[in-house]
N, C-alpha and C positions, 0 to 999 in steps of 0.2 A: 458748877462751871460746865457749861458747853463745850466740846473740847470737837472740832473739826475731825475726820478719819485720820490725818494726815498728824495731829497733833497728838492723838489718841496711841496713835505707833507708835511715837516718838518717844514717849512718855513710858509707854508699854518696855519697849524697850532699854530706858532705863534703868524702871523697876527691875527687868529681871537679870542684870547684872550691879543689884544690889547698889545703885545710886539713888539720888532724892528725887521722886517723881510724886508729889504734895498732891498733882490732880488726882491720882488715883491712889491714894488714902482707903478709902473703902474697899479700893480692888485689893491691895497687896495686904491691907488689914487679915485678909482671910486663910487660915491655915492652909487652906490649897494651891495656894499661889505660891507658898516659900514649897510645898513639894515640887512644883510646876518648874519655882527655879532653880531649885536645886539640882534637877533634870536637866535644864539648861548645862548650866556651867561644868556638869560633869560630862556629857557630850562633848564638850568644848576641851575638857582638860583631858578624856583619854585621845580627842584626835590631837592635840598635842604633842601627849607621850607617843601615839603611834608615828607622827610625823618626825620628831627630833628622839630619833630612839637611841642615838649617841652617848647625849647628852644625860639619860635617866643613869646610862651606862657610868658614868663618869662622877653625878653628882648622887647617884641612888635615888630610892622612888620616894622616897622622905621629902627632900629638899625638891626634888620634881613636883611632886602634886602640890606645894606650897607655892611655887613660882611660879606653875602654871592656873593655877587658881589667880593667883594676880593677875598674870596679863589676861586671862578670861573675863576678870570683872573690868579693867582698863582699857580693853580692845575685842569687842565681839567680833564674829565671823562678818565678812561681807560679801562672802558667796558662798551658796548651799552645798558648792563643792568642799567636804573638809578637807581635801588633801592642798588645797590650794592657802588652808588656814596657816598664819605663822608666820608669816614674811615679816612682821618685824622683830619677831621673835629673839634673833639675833639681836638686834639693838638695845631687846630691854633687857638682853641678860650683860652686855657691854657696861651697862648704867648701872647693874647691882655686882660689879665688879668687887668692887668694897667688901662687898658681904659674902665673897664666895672663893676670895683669892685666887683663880684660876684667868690668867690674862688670855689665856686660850681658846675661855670656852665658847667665845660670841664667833671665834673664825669654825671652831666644828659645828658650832649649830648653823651657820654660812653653806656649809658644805651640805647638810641634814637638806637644809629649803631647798639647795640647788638638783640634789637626787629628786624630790617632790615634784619641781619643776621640770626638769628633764624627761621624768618619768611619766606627766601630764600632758604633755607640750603638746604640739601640732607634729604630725611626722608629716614633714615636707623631704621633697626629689632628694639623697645624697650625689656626689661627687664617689666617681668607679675610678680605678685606674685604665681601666680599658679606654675610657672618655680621652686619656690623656696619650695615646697612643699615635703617635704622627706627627705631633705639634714641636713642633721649630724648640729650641728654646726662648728664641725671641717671642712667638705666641704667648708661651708660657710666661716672660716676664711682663707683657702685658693685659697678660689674663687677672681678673679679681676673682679672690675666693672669699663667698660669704658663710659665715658660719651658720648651720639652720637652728631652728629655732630651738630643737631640743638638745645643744648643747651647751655648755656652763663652765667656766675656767676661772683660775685666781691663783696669783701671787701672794703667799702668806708669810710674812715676815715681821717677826724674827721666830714664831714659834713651827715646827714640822706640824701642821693642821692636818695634812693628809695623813698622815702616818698614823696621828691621835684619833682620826675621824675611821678609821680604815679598819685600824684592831677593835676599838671602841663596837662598831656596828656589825663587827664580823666576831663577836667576843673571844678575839684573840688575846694573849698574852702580849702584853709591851716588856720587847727584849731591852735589858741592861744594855745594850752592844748599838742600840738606834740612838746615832745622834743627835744633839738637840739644836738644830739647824733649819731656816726658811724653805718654807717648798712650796712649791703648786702642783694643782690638783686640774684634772679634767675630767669631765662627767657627761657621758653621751646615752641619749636615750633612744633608741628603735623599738622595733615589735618585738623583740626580746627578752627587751627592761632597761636598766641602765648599767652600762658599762663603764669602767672609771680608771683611771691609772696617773700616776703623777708626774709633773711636769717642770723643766728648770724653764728658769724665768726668763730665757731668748724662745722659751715657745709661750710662753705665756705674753711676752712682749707682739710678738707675730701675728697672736688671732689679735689681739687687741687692737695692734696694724687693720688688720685682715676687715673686722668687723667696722673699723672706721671710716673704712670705701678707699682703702690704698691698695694699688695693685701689687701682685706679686712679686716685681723687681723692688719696690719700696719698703714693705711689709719683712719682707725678708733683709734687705738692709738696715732697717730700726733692730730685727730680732739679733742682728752680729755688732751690731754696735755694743749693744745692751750684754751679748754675750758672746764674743770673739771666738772662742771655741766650738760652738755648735754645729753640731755636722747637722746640715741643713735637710740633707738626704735624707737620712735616718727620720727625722723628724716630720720631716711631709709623709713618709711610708706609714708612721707610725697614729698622723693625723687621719688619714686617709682610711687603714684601717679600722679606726675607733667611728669612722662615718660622721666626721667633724664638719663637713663642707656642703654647701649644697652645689648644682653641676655650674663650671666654668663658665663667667662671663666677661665680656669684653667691653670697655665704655667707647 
């Protein structure tokens, strides 16, 4: 069989994540080619473990190199970057819930991609407090603040994900005394690395505002709806710090 360049890849490709590729019979036939993909998929499964390093934490390198061997033959890399490998990683440990009893663990491996992400991202202009220096309050409630690109936020409910994701990667001890209660999480990446701290859900409500092109008087009225008590103050200081915004704009 003739097989075009374009069909030859294709083929190639699914030989070496161990699926049926009949055209190339002769090729995979040869003992050099299961070393060839063996090499493969083990690339694949330690950028893995280095990407979701929570997670090994949690389920041990037993059940790790088993799951992650799965979704390497289910789902190859599709770009050369491995840190960007994994995005649905979460999804397919969600589906093997059955098999791992752990309802949790698809939201810390959520958190795992969003560090990966953050920590890749594009570093675009932040939002300074100095910027905001003069402005009316009326400016300010007509100002939008967009979040940039290398930050990452989520309401995780009903299990504490930050909490699980936070000791898990910093291999702390999980204290008897932490409740087991919904949280969010926010994940900010600069030339620093990624900085991360948790979040009750009128700030999690806010960026979600924030990022969906609602201005600051809006954005921040969804975030007290949602959570009556939020001291609103505290929260912009505390965004602003973390370099959550990019600089103020006006539509």
């Amino acid at each position: 069989m003739n097989l075009s360049l374009g069909q030859f890849q294709d083929a190639f490709v699914e030989a070496l994540y161990q699926r049926p590729a009949p055209a190339l019979a002769s090729l995979t036939g040869q003992a050099g080619f299961a070393v060839y993909r063996n090499t493969v998929l083990s690339g694949c499964v330690e950028a893995l473990r280095a990407n979701f390093p929570s997670i090994e934490t949690l389920v041990g390198p037993g059940w790790m190199h088993e799951v992650t061997c799965a979704y390497a033959q289910q789902t190859p890399p599709e770009d050369p970057r491995l840190i960007h490998y994994g995005a649905a990683f979460p999804d397919f440990l969600q589906a093997l819930q059955a098999s791992h009893d752990l309802p949790y663990l698809a939201e810390v491996a959520r958190l795992d991609e969003y560090w990966c992400e953050a920590f890749s991202a594009e570093q675009d202009p932040c939002l300074s407090l100095a910027e905001l220096a003069g402005m009316t309050a009326s400016d300010l409630a007509r100002g939008h603040l967009t979040p940039r690109c290398s930050v990452r936020w989520q309401w995780f409910d009903p299990h504490p994900a930050y909490s699980l994701w936070r000791v898990s990667r910093e291999g702390l001890p999980w204290s008897p005394e932490q409740p087991w209660v919904a949280e969010g999480a926010l994940l900010s990446g600069d030339s620093d690395g990624v900085s991360h701290q948790p979040l009750e859900i009128g700030a999690c409500t806010f960026l979600d505002a924030c990022a969906a092109g609602h201005s600051l008087q809006v954005a921040s009225q969804l975030a007290l709806q949602r959570q009556p008590d939020l001291d609103f103050s505290d929260l912009l200081g505390r965004l602003l710090q973390a370099k959550a915004f990019r600089p103020l704009t006006f539509a």
